[in-house]
C-alpha positions in Angstrom: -17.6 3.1 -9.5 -16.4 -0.2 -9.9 -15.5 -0.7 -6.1 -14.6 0.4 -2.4 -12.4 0.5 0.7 -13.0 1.3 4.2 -10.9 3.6 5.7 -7.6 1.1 7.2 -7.7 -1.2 3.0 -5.8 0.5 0.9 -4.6 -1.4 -2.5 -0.8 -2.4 -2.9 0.2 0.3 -4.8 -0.6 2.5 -2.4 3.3 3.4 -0.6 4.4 5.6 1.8 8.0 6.2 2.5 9.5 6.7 5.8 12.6 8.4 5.1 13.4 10.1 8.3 17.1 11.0 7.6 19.4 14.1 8.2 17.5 16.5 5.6 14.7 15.4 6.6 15.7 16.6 10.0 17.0 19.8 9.2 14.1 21.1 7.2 11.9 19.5 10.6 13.9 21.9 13.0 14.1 24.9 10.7 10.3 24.8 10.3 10.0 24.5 14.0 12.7 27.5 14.9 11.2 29.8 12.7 7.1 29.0 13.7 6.4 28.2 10.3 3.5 25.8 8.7 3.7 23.6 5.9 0.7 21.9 3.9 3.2 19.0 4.2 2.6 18.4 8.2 -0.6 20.4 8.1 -2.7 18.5 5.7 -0.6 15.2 6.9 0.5 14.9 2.9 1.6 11.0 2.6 5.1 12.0 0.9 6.7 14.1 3.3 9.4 11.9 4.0 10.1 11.5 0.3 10.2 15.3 -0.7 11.9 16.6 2.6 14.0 13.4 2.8 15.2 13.2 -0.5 14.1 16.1 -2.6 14.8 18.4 0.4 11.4 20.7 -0.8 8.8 21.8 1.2 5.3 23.4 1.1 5.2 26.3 2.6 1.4 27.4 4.1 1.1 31.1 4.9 -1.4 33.0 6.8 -1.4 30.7 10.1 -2.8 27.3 10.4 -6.3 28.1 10.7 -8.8 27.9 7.4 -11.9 30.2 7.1 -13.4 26.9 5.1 -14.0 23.4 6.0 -13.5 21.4 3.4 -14.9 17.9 3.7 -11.4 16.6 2.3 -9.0 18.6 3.7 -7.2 18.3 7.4 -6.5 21.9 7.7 -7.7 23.3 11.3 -11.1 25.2 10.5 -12.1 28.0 12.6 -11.0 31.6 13.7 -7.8 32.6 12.6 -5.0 34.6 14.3 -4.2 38.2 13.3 -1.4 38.1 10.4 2.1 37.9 11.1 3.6 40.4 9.3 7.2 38.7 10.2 5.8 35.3 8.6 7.6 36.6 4.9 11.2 37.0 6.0 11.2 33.7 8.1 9.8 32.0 5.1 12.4 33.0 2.9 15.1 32.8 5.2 14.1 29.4 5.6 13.6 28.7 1.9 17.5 30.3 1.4 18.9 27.9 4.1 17.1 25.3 2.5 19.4 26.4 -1.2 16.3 25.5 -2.8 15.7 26.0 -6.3 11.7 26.1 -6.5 9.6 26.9 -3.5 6.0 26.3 -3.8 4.0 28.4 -0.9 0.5 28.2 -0.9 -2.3 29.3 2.2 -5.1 29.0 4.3 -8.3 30.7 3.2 -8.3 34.2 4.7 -12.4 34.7 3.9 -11.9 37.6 7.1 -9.8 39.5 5.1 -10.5 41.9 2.4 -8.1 40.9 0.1 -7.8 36.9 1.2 -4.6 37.4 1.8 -3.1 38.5 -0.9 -0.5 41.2 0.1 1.0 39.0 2.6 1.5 36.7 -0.3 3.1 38.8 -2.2 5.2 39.9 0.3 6.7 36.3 0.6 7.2 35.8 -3.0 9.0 39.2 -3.0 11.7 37.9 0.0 12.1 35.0 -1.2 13.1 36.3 -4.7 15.3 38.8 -3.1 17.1 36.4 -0.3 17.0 33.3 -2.6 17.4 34.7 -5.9 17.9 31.8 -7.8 14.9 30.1 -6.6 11.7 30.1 -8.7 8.3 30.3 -6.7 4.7 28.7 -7.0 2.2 30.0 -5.6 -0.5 28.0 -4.8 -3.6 30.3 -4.3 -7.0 30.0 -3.0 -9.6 31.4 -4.8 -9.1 34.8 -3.9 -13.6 34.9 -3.6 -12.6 35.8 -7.4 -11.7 38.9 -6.5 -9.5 40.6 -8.8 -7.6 43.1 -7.5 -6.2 40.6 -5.0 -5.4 38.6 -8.0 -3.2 41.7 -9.3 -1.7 42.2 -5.9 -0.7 38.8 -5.7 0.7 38.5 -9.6 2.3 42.2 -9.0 5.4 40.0 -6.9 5.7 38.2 -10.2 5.8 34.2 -9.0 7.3 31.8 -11.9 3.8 29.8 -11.3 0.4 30.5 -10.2 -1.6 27.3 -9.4 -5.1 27.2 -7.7 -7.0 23.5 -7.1 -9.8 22.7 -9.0 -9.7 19.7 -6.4 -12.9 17.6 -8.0 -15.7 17.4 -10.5 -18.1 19.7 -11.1 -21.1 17.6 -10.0 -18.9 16.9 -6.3 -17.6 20.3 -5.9 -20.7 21.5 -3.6 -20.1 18.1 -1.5 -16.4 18.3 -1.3 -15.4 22.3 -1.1 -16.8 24.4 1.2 -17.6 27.8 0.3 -16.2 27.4 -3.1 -17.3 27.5 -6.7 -16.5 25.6 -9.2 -16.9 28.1 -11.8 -15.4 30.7 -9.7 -12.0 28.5 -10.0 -11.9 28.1 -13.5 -12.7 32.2 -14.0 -9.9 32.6 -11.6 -7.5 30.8 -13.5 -9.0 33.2 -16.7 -8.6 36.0 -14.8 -4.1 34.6 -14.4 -3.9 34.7 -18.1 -5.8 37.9 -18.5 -3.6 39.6 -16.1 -0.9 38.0 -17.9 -0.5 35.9 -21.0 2.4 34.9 -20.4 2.1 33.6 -16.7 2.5 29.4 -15.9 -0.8 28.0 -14.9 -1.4 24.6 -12.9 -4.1 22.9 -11.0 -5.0 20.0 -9.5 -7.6 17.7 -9.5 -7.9 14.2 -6.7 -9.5 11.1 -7.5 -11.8 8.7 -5.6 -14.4 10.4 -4.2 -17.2 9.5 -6.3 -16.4 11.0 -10.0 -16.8 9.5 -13.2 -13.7 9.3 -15.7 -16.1 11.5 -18.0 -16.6 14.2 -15.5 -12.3 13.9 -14.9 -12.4 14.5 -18.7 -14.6 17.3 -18.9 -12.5 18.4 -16.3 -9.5 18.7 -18.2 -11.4 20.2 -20.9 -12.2 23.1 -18.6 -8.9 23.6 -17.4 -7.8 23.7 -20.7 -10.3 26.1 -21.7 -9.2 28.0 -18.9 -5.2 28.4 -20.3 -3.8 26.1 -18.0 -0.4 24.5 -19.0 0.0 22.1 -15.9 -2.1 19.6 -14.3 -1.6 17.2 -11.4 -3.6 14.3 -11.1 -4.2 12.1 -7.9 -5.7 10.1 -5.2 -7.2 11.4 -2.7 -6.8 9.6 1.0 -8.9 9.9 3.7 -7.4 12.0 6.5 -8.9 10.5 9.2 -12.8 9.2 9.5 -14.7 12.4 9.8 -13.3 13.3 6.3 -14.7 11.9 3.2 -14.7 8.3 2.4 -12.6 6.6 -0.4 -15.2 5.8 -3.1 -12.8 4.4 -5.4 -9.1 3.8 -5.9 -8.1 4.3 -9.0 -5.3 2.1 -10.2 -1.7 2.9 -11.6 -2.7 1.8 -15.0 -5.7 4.4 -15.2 -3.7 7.1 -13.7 -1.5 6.2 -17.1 -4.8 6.7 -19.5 -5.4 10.0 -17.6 -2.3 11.4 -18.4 -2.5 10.4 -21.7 -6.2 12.3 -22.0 -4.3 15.7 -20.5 -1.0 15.5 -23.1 -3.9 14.9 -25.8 -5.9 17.8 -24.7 -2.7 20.0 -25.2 -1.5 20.5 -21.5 2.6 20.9 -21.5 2.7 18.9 -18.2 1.0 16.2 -16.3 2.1 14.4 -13.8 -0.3 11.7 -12.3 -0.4 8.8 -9.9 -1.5 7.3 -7.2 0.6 9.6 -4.9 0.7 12.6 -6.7 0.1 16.0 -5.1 -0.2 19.4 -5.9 3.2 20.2 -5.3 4.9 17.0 -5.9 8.4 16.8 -7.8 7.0 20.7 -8.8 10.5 21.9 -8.9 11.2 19.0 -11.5 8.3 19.5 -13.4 9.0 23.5 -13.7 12.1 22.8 -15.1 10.9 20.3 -17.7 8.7 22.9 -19.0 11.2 25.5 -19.0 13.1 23.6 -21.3 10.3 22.6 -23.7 8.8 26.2 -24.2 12.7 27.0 -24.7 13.1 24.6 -27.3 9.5 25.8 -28.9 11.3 29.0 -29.5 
């Protein structure tokens, strides 16, 4: 790659807001009162101020705070995790109610100890939140599920709007970055969505600057696309903290601008991608810019 940073440079375009206002606040307190997690505080996401600031959204993570995989990128807790809160459901969708949101993403830790990763409690959570905040539409952001289908059809069976799972990197990084993951196995999981049902949203994600080429982001996009996916995010990665990954490379506004290009080429109905793009980020605004495309399609 064409150059490198240590772990305090960052380029200028790189911008974190501070926002700490009332709603920012509010959703603080409520995700305190109720013992909740969110990927927002968990996996110290550089725009939480912006989305619960101004956009007053939130990431939900289910299933505790405690990963079965340690992931060389993410800052997740890795180790044992607690038995499942069966209560974790209704206080996520109470919350999300309060909140008068309209899109909730919710996504989870890998839950390798159980038999169905999860799944059920899940869908559990997508069912409450559809029944105490009816108006809201819900992402689910999945793990891979060890591509097991029948958790796949437990989870699809609560009917989310969106079912997103990361393919986080490359193909030639994924055995450096993931841990315990396939890439292969997340692109036939993403199949395995549209098998289950034609009809059902697909997004992943993909972060930038750990070493890929823009060829291997291409091919990429080519296999998510082969895969059915409508949505992609596209982004940089930052290093958590120095026993994650290093920055290899920080890829500038302008190519974030070709790359998004590449995926509206390739035929995906969304992309949105930047230097501080997430997988959730502005996800409510971007579900309701496809809603109204596929409704003017028809």
């Amino acid at each position: 790659m064409k150059r490198s940073f240590d772990y305090t440079r960052k380029p200028a375009w790189i911008r974190m807001s501070l926002l700490t206002n009332r709603d920012y606040n509010t959703i603080k307190k409520s995700v305190s009162d109720r013992r909740l997690n969110t990927v927002c505080e968990e996996a110290r996401c550089p725009n939480i101020h912006e989305c619960w600031g101004e956009h007053r959204t939130a990431t939900f993570m289910i299933l505790g705070d405690t990963c079965t995989r340690r992931c060389r990128f993410c800052a997740v807790k890795t180790g044992l995790p607690a038995a499942v809160d069966m209560t974790e459901p209704v206080r996520v969708a109470r919350t999300i109610a309060e909140m008068e949101a309209v899109h909730a993403v919710i996504t989870m830790v890998n839950r390798d100890d159980l038999d169905d990763g999860g799944a059920a409690v899940m869908a559990a959570t997508v069912r409450k939140v559809h029944q105490l905040a009816p108006g809201c539409s819900v992402e689910v952001l999945s793990s891979d599920l060890m591509g097991d289908r029948k958790s796949l059809e437990i989870m699809m069976d609560s009917e989310p709007e969106i079912m997103s799972h990361n393919l986080e990197t490359v193909r030639r990084l994924t055995p450096r970055v993931r841990s315990r993951s396939e890439y292969d196995r997340s692109l036939d999981f993403l199949k395995m969505v549209k098998e289950i049902d034609p009809a059902k949203l697909t997004k992943s994600s993909l972060m930038l600057g750990l070493g890929e080429k823009k060829t291997e982001v291409l091919e990429s996009l080519d296999d998510l696309r082969a895969a059915g996916v409508e949505m992609v995010n596209l982004g940089q990665y930052l290093q958590p903290s120095r026993t994650h990954l290093p920055v290899v490379y920080y890829w500038s506004p302008e190519e974030f601008d070709e790359l998004k290009a590449a995926a509206l080429e390739r035929g995906f109905l969304h992309c949105e991608s930047g230097p501080m793009v997430r997988s959730s980020y502005h996800a409510g605004d971007q579900y309701q810019l496809i809603q109204q495309r596929l409704q003017a399609s028809n």
